[in-house]
C-alpha atoms as one frame of an Amber mdcrd trajectory, in Angstrom:
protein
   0.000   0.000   0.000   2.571   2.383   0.791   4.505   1.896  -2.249   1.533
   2.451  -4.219   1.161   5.635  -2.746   5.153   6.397  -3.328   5.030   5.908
  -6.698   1.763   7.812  -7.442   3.257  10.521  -5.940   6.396  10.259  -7.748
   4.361  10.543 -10.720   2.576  13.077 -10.059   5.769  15.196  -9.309   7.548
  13.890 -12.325   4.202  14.961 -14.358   4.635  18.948 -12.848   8.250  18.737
 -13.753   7.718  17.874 -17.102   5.062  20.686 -17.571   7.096  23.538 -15.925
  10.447  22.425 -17.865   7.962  23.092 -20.980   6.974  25.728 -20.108  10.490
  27.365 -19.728  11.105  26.765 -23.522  11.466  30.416 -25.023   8.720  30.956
 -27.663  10.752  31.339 -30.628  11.909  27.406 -30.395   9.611  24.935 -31.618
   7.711  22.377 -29.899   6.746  19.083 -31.687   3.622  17.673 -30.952   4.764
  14.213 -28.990   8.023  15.056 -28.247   9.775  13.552 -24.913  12.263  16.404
 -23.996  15.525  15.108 -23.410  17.192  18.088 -22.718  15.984  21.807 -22.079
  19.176  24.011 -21.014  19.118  27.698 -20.750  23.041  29.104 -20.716  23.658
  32.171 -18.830  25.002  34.069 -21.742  21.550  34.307 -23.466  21.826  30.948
 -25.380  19.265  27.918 -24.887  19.617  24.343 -26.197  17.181  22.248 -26.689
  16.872  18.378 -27.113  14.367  15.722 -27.940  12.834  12.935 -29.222   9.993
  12.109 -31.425   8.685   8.617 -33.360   9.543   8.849 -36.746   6.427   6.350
 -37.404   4.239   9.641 -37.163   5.954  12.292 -38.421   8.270  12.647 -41.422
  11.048  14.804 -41.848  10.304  16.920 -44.355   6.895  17.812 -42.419   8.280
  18.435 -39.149  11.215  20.986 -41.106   8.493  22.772 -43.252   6.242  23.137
 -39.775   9.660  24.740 -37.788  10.410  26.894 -40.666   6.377  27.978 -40.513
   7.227  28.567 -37.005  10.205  30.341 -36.981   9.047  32.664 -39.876   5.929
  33.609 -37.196   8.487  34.773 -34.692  10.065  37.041 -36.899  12.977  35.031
 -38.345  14.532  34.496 -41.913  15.457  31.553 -43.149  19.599  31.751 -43.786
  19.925  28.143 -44.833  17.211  24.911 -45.338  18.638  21.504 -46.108  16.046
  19.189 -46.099  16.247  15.075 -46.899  14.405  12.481 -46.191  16.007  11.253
 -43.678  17.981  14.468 -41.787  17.046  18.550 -42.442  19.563  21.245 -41.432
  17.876  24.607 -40.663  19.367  28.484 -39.766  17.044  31.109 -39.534  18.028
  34.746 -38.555  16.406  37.763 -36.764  18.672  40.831 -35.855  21.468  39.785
 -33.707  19.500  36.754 -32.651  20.088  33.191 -34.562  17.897  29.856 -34.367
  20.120  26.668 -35.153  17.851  23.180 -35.773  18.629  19.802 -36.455  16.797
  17.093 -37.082  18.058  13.261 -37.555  16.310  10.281 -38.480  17.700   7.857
 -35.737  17.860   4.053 -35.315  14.479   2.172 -34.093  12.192   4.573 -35.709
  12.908   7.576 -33.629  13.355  11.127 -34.429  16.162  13.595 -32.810  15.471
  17.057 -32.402  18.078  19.648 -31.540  17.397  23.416 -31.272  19.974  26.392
 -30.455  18.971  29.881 -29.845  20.920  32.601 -29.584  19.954  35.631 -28.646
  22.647  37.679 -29.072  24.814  36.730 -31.579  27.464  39.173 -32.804
């Protein structure tokens, strides 16, 4: 019984953790939809990296770049560079002194990594 109740509360914490690391990711990084955050990491010099996973059996590629680059373009940025396969896209995007660096890498047993850099003040 007590271990029952140790491990639903566990889970509950673990469940606010993973909605307040969300919600520190700055706006101007995208999100994708069923992605397991592997690694959220704000540096004190006004960069942020950003890590995570996604199945590859529901998204492709090629959708998730052209959905970042929609994304990015909303938050004011221009597209510097777009290299998009089938099975790994590249992506820069620019706004003022401010860059967005993505990767994105079809991995082994169907799984999708996602890697975002922002910097905000890039000179």
């Amino acid at each position: 019984m007590m271990k029952t109740k140790s491990l639903m509360v566990t889970g509950i914490l673990a469940l606010f953790s993973a909605s307040a690391f969300a919600a520190s990711l700055p706006s101007e990084i995208y999100q994708p939809s069923g992605a397991k955050t592997i690694k959220a990491d704000r540096q004190g010099n006004g960069e942020f990296e950003y890590e995570a996973e996604l199945s590859s059996r529901r998204t492709s590629i090629p959708a998730l770049a052209k959905q970042v680059i929609a994304h990015a373009k909303s938050k004011g940025f221009k597209v510097i560079e777009s290299e998009i396969k089938r099975d790994d896209a590249d992506l820069k995007f620019k706004r003022g002194h401010q860059e967005l660096d993505i990767s994105i890498e079809d991995k082994d047993n169907g799984r999708i990594e996602y890697k975002a850099d922002l910097d905000l003040d890039k000179r």
